[in-house]
LOSE-848073 format. One record per atom (N, C-alpha, C): z, x, y. Coordinates in steps of 0.2 Angstrom, whole numbers, plus 2048, in hexadecimal, padded with zeros to 3 digits. Layout:
REM residues N
ZXY/...
//
This chain:
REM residues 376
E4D6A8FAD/E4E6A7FA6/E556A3FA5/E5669FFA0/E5B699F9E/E6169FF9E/E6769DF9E/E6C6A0F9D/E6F69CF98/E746A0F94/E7869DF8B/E7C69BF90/E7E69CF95/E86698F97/E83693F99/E7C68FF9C/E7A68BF9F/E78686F98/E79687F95/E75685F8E/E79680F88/E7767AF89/E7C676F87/E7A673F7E/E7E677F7A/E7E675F73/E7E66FF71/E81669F74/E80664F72/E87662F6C/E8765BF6B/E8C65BF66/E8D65EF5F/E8A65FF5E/E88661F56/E8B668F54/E8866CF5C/E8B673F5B/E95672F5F/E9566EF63/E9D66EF62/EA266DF5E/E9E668F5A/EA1665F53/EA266AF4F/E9D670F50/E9F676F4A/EA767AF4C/EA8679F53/EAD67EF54/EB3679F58/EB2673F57/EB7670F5A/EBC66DF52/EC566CF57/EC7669F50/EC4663F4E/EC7662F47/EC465AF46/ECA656F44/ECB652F46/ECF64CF47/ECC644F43/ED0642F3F/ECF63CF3D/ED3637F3C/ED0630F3D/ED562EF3F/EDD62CF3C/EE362CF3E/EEA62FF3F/EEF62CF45/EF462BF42/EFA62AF48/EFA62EF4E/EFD62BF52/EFD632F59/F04638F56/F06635F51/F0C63AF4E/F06640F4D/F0363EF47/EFE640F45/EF9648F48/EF8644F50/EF1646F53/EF964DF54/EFE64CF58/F02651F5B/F03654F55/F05653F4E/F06659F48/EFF65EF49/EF965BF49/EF1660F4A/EF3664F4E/EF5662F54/EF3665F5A/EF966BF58/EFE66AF58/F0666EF56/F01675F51/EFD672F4C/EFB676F47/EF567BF49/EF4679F4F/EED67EF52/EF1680F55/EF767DF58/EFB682F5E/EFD689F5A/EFF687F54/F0368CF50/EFD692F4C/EF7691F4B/EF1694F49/EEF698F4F/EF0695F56/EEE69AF5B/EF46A1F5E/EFC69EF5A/F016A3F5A/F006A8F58/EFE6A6F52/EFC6ABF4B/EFA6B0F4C/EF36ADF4F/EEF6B6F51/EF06B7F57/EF26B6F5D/EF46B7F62/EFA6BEF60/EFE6BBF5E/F036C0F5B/EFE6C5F58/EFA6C3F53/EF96CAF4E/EF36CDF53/EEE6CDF57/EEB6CFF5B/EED6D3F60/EF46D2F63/EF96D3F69/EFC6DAF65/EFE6D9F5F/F016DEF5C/EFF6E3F59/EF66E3F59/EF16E9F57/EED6E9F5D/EF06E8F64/EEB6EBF69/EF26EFF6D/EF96ECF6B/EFD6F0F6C/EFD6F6F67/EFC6F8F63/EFD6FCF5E/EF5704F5D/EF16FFF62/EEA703F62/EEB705F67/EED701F6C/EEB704F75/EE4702F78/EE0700F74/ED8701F76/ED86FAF77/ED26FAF7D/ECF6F3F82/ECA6F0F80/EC66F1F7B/EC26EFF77/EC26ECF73/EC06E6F70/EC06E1F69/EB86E0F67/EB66DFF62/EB26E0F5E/EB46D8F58/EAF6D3F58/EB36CDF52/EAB6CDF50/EAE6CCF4B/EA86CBF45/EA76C5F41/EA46C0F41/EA46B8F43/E9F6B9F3A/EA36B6F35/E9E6B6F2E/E9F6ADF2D/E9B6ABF28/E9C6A4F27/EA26A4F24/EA46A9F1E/EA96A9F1A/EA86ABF11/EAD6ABF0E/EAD6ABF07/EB46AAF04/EB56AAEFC/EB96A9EF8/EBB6AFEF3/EB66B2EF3/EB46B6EF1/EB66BEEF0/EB96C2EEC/EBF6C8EEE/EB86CCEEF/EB46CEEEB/EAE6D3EED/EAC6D0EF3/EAB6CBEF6/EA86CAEFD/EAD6CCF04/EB46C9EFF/EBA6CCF06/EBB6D7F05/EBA6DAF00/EBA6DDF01/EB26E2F04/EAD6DDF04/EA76DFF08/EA86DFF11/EAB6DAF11/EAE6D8F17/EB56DDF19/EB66E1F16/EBC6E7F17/EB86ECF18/EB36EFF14/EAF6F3F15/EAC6F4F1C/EA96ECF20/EA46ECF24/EAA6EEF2B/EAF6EAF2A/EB36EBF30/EB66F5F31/EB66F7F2A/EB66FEF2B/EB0702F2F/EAC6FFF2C/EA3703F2F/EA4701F36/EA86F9F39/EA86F9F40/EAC6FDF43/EB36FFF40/EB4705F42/EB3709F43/EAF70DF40/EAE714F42/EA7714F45/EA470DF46/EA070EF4A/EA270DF50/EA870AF51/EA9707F59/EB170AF59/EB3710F5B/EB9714F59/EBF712F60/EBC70FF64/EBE70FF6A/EC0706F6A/EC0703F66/EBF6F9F65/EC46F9F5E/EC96F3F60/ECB6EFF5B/EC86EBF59/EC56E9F51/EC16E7F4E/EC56E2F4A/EC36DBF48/EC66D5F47/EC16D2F42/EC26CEF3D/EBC6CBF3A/EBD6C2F38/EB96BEF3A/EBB6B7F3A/EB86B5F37/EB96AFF34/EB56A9F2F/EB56A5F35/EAC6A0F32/EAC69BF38/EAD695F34/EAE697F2C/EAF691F27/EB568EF26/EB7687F28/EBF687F26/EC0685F1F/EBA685F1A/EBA683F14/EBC68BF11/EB868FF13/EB9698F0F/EC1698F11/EC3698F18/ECB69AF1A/ECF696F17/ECF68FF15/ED168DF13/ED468FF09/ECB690F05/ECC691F00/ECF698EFC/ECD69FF04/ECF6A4F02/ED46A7F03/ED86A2F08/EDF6A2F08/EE369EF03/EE069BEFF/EE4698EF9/EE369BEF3/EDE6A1EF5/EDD6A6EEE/ED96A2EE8/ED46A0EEA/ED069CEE6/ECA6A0EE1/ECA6A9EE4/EC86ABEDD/ECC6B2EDC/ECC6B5ED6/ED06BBED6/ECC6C3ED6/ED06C6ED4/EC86CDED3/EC86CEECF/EC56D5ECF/EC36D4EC7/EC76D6EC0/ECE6D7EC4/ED36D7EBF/ED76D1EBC/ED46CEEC0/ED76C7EBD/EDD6C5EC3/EDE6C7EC8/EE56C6ECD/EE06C3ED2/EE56BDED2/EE26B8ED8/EE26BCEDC/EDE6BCEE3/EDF6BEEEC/EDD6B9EED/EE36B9EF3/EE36B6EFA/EE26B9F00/EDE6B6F05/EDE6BBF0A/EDE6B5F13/EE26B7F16/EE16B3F1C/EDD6B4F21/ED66B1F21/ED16B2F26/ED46AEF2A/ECF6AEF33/ED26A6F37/EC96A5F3B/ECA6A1F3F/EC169EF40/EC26A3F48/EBC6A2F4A/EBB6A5F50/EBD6A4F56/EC169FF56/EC569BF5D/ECB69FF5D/ECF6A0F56/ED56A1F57/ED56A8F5A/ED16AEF57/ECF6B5F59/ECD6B6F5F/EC96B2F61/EC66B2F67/ECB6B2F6D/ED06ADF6B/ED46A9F70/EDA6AEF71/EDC6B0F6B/EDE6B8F69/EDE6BDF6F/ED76BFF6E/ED46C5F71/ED66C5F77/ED46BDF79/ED56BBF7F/EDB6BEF84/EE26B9F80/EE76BBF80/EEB6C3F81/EE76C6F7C/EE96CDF7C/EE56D2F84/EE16CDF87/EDC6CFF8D/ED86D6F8B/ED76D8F88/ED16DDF87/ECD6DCF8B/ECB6E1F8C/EC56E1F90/EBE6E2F90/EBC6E4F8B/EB76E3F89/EB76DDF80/EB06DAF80/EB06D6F79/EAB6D5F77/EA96D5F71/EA56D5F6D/EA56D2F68/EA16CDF68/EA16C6F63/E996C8F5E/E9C6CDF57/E956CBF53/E936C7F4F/E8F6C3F4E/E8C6BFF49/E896C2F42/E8D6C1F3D/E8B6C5F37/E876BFF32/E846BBF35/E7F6B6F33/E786BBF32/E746B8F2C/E6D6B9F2C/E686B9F31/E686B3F33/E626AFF35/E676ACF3E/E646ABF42/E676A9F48/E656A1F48/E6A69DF45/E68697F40/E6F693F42/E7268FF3D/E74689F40/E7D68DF3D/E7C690F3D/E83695F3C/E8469AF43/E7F69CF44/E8069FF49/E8069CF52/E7D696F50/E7E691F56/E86691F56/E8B690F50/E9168CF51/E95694F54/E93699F51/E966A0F57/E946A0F5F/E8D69DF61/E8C6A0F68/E9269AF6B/E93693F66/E9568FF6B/E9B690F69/EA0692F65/EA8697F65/EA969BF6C/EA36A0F6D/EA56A5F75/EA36A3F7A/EA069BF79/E9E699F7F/EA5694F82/EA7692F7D/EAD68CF7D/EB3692F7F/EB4699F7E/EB869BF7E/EB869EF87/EB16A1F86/EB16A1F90/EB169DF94/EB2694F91/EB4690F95/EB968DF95/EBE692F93/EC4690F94/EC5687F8E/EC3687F89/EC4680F85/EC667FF81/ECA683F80/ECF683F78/ED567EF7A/ED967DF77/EDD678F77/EE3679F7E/EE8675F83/EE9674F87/EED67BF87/EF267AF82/EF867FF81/EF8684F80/EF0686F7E/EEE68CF7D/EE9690F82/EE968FF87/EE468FF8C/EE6697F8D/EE069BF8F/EDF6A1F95/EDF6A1F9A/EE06A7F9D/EE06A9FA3/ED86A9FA6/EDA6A5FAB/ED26A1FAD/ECF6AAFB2/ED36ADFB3/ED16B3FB8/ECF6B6FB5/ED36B8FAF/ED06BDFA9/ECC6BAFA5/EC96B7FA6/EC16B4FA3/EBD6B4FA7/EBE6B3FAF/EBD6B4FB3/EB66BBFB3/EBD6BFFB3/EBC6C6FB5/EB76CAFAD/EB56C7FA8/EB56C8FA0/EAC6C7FA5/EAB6C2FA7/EA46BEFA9/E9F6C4FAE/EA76C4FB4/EA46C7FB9/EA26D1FB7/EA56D1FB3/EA76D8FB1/EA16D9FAD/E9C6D2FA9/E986D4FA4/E9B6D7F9D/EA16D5F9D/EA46D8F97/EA56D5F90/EA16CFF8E/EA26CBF88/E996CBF86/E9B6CDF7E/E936D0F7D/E936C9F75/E8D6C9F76/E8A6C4F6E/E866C9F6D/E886CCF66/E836CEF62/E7F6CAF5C/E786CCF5A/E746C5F56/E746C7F51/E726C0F4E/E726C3F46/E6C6C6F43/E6F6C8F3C/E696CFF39/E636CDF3B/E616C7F3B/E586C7F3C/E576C5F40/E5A6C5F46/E586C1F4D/E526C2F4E/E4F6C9F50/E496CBF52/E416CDF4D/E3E6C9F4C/E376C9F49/E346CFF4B/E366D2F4F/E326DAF50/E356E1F50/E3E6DDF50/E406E5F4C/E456E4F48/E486DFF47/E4B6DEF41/E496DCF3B/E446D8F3A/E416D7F34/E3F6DCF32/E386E2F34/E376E8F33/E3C6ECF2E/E416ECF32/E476F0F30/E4A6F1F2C/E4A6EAF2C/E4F6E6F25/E4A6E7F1F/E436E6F21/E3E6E5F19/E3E6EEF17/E3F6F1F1C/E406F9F1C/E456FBF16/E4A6F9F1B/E506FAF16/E516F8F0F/E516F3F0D/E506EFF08/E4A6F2F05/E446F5F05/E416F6F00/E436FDF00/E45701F06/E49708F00/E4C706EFC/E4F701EFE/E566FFEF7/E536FFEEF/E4A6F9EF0/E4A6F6EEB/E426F8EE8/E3F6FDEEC/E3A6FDEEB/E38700EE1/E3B702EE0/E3E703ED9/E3C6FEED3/E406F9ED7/E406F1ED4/E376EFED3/E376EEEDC/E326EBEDD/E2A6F0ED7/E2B6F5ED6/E256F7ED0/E296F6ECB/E2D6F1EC8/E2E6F0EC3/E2D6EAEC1/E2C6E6EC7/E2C6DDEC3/E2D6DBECB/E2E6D3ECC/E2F6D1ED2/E386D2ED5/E366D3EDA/E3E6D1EDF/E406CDEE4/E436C7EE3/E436C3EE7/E4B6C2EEA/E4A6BFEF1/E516C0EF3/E526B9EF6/E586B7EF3/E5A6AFEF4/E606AFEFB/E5D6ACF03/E606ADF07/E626A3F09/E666A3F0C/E6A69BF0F/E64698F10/E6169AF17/E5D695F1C/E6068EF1E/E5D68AF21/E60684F23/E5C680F21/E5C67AF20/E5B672F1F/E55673F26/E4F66CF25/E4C66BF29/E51669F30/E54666F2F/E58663F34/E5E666F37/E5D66CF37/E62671F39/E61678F39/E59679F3A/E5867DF3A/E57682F41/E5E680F43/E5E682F48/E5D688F4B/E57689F52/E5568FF53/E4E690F53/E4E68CF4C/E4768BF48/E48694F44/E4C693F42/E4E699F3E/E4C69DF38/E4A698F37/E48698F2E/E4169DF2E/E4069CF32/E376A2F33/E3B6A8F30/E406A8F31/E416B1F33/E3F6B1F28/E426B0F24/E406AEF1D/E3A6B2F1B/E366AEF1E/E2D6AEF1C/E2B6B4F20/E2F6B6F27/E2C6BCF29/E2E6C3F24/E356C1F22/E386C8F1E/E346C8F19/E326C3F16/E2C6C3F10/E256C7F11/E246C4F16/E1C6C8F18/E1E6D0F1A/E216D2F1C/E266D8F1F/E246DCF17/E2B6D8F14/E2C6DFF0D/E236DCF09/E1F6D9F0A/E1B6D9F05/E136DFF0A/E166E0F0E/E116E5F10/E156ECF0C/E1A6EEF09/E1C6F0F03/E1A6F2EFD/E1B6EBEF9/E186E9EF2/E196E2EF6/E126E0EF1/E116D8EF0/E166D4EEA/E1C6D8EE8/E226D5EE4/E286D5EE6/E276D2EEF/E2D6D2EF1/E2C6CAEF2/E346C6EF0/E326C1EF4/E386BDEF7/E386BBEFD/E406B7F00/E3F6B0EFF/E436ADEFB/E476A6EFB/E4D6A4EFE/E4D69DEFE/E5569BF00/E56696EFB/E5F692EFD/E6068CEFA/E5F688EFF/E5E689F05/E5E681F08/E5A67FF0F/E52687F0E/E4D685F12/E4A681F0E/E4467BF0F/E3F677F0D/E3B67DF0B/E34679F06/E3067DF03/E32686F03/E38687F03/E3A68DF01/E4268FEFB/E4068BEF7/E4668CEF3/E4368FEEC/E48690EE7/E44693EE2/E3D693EDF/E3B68BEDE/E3568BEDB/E3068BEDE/E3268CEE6/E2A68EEEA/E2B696EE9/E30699EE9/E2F6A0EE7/E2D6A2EE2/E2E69DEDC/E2969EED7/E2169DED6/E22698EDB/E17697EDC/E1769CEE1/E1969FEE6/E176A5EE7/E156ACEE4/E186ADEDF/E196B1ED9/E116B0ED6/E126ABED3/E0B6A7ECE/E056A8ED3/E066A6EDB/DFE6A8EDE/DFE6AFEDE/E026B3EDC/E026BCEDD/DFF6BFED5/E006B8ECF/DFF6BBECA/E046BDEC7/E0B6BCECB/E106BEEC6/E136B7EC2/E136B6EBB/E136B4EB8/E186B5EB2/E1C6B9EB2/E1F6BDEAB/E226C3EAE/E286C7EAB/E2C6CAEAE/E316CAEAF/E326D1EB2/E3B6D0EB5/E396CDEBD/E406CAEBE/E406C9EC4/E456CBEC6/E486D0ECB/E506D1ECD/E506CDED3/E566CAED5/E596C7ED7/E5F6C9EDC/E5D6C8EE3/E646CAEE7/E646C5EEC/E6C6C6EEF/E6E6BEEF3/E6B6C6EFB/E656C1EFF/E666C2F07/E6A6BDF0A/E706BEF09/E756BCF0D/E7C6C3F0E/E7F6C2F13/E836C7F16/E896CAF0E/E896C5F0C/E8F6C6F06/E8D6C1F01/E916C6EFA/E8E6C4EF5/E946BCEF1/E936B9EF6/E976B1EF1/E956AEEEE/E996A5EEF/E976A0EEC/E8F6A1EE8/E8A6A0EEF/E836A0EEE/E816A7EEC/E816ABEEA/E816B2EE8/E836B0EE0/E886B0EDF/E8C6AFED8/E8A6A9ED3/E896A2ED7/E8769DED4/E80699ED5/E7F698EDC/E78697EDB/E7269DEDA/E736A3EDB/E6D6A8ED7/E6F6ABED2/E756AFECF/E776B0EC8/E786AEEC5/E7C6A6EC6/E7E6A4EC0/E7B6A0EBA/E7E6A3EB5/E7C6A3EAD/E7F69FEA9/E7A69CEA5/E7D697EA0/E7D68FEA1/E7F689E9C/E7D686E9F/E81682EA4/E84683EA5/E88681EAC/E83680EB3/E7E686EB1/E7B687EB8/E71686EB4/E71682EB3/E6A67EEAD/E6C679EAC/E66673EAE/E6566DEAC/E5C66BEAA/E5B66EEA6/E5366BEA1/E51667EA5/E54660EA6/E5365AEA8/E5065AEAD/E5165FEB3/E50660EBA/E51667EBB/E4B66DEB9/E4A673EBA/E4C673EC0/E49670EC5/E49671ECD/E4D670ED2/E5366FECE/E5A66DED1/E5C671ED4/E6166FEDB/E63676EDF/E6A677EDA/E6B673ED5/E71674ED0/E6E67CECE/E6867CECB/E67682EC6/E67688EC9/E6A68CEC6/E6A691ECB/E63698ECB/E6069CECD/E5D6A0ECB/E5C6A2EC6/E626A5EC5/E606A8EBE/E5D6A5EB8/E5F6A0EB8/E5F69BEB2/E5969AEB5/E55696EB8/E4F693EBC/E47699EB9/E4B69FEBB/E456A4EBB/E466A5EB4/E4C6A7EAD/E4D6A5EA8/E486A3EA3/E4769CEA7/E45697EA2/E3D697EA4/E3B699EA8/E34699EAA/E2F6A0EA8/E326A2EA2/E2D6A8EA1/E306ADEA4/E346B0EAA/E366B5EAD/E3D6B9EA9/E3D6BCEAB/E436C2EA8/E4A6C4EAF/E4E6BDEAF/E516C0EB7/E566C7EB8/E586CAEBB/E5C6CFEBB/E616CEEC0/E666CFEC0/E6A6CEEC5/E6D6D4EC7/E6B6DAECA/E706E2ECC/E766E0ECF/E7B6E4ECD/E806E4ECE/E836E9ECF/E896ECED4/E8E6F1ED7/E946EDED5/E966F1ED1/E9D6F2ED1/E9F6E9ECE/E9C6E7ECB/E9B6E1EC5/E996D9ECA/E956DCED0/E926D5ED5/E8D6D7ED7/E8A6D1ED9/E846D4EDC/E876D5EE3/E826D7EE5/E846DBEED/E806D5EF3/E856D5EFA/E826D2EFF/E806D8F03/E7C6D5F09/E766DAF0D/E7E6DEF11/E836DDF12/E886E0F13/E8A6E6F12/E8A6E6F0B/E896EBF08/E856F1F08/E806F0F0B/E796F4F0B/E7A6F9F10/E7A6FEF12/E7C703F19/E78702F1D/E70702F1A/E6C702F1F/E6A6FCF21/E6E6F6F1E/E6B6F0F21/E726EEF26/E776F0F23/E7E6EFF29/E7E6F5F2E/E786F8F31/E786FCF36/E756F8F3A/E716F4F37/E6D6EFF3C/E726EBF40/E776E7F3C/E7C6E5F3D/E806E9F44/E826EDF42/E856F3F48/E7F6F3F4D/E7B6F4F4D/E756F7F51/E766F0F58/E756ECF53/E766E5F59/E7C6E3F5C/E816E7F5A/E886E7F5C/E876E9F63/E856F0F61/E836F6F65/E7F6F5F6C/E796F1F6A/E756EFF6F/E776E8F73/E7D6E5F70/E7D6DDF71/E7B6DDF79/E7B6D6F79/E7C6D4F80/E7D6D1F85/E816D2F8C/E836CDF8E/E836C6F8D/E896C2F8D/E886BBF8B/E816B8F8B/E826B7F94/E7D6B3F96/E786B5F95/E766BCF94/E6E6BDF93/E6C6BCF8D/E716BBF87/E706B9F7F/E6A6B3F7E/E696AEF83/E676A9F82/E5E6AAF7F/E596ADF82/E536AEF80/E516B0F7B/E566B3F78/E556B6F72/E576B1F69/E586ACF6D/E5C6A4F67/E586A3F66/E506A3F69/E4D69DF68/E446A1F65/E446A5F5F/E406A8F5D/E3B6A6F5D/E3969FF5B/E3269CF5B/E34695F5D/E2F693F61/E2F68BF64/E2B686F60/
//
C-alpha cells in the first residue's frame, strides 16, 4: 500500500501552505521572513505556556478553513470545548487554514449581534503545528474539520507533512530527533473529514440530519447548500460524497436534497430540477448551510434577502443567493435559525461526534493515505 509520507502533492498543494512572496527588494524579502519569524514566536510562546499550565503530552489542532463571523467563532468555542471533554487528557488548539478569514477576523470585520465589533486572533496550521512541536508533546492530533476530503483538505494533509519534514522556515526549525522519535513512536495522527467514508459516514451523517429535520422534510422540501469544488479542483474526486449524502437522506423522504456553490451541475438550479423530476413544484423549501459553520456562504449565498442578493436579469447567477432564487420560482424558502443564524453541521451534536469519532479512531500518518482517494 502507497504511504502519505511517500506521496508527493505537487505544487499546487504546496502553494496552499507555503509563504507567498512577490516580487520585492531583498529589504523586503528579510522584512516577510522577520514577520513569519515573529508569527512562529507568538504561538510558540502561547503553546509553551498552556502545556506549561496543563502538564498534559497530548495536542489535539483542529484545522477549519475559517470565518469572519462571531456566530461561527463562537461555533468554533463550542466545538473546541466538546474536544475537551472528549479528550480530557490533550491540549486542544483550533486553526484557520484561510489567511483571508485570520486576516479579516482579526480586524473585526463583523460584530455580534449586539452591534460590538469582535475580533479574534486565529493563526494557519504551520504556526500551531510548529508550536506543538516546539512544546515536544508527545502525542498529536491533527483534525480536519472539512466536509468533504476535497481540495481543502489536501492543503491540511500537506501542512503535517511539511511539518514532519522539518520544512518551515530556517530559523524556525525542530528538533530533527524529536520528530524523529514523533514517526517512530507512531504518535502523529490525521483525523478525516466529516464524509471521508461512503460507508460509514455518509450513512451517519443522513442519519443524523434527518433526526434533526425529518419534521421539515413532511412539510415541504429540504435542501442542504454544501462548498464542493470546481471541476478542476476536485480534488480527491470529492464531490461524489454530495450525491451519495443525497441518495442516503432520500431513502428517508424523497424531499431531501444536497446542493453546493461550486460543484458543476450541482448548484441551485439542478437542485431545483431535481425537485420538479420528484413533483415538487410549490412550497416551502427550508434551507441549511452543509458546511462546518454558519458564514459568509451560509449568510449570503443561501439566506440572503432582498435585492442585493436578486438579479431578474440572470436568475442563475452564483450572485443570487437561494433564497431569493427559490423566492422567485414558485417556492416558499425558509431559513431555521438558532439564536438569530442559521446553524453550521458544528453545531449539530450528532453530526460533531462524527467529527470526534474520527479524532478517536485517526490514523497513523502514513497509513492515512488509502483512504484520500474515495473513487478513482
Amino acid at each position: 500500500m502507497m504511504k502519505i509520507k511517500s506521496l508527493i502533492l505537487g505544487a499546487m498543494a504546496f502553494a496552499m501552505v507555503a509563504p507567498v512572496f512577490t516580487a520585492c527588494s531583498d529589504d523586503d524579502d528579510d522584512k516577510t521572513v522577520n514577520n513569519l519569524v515573529s508569527e512562529y514566536e507568538v504561538n510558540d510562546q502561547m503553546v509553551a505556556a498552556q502545556k506549561a499550565k496543563s502538564g498534559k503530552k497530548t495536542a489535539v489542532l483542529l484545522v477549519a478553513f475559517g470565518s469572519t463571523w462571531n456566530n461561527a467563532f463562537l461555533a468554533f468555542d463550542a466545538t473546541k470545548a466538546a474536544y475537551e471533554k472528549a479528550f480530557p487528557d490533550a491540549d486542544v488548539y483550533v486553526s484557520f487554514s484561510s489567511d483571508i478569514c485570520i486576516n479579516r477576523a482579526s480586524a473585526g470585520e463583523n460584530t455580534d449581534d449586539n452591534g460590538k465589533i469582535v475580533k479574534r486572533d486565529y493563526y494557519e496550521p504551520r504556526y500551531l503545528l510548529h508550536a506543538i512541536g516546539a512544546a515536544k508533546y508527545s502525542k498529536i492530533y491533527v483534525q480536519s474539520l472539512q466536509v468533504i476530503p476535497g481540495e481543502e483538505f489536501a492543503a491540511v494533509v500537506a501542512s503535517v507533512k511539511k511539518f514532519m519534514n522539518n520544512g518551515y522556515i530556517a530559523s524556525a526549525h525542530l528538533d530533527d530527533a524529536y520528530l524523529a522519535k514523533l514517526a517512530d513512536d507512531e504518535a502523529i495522527f490525521l483525523g478525516m473529514p466529516l464524509l471521508n467514508d461512503p460507508e460509514e459516514d455518509i450513512p451517519e451523517v443522513a442519519k443524523q440530519l434527518n433526526a434533526l429535520y425529518k419534521d421539515e422534510a413532511a412539510k415541504g422540501a429540504v435542501a442542504f447548500m454544501g462548498h464542493g469544488n470546481p471541476d478542476n479542483y476536485d480534488t480527491f474526486k470529492a464531490n461524489v460524497r454530495y450525491t451519495q449524502l443525497e441518495e442516503a437522506l432520500q431513502s428517508y423522504s424523497p424531499n431531501y436534497f444536497v446542493g453546493t456553490v461550486d460543484m458543476p451541475e450541482n448548484y441551485k438550479q439542478d437542485v431545483m430540477g431535481r425537485m420538479k423530476a420528484k413533483g415538487i413544484n410549490s412550497g416551502k423549501v427550508y434551507l441549511h448551510a452543509l458546511m462546518s459553520i454558519a458564514g459568509d456562504h451560509a449568510h449570503n449565498d443561501m439566506a440572503g434577502e432582498g435585492e442585493d442578493y436578486w438579479d431578474a436579469a440572470e436568475p442563475e447567477s452564483e450572485d443570487n443567493s437561494w433564497f431569493e432564487f427559490f423566492g422567485h420560482k414558485d417556492y416558499e424558502p425558509v431559513v431555521p435559525v438558532v439564536k438569530n443564524h442559521p446553524q453550521g453541521l458544528l453545531e449539530l451534536n450528532g453530526v460533531l461526534n462524527v467529527w470526534i469519532n474520527h479524532t478517536k479512531n485517526a490514523e497513523f500518518l502514513e497509513d492515512a493515505y488509502h483512504s484520500m482517494y474515495p473513487e478513482e
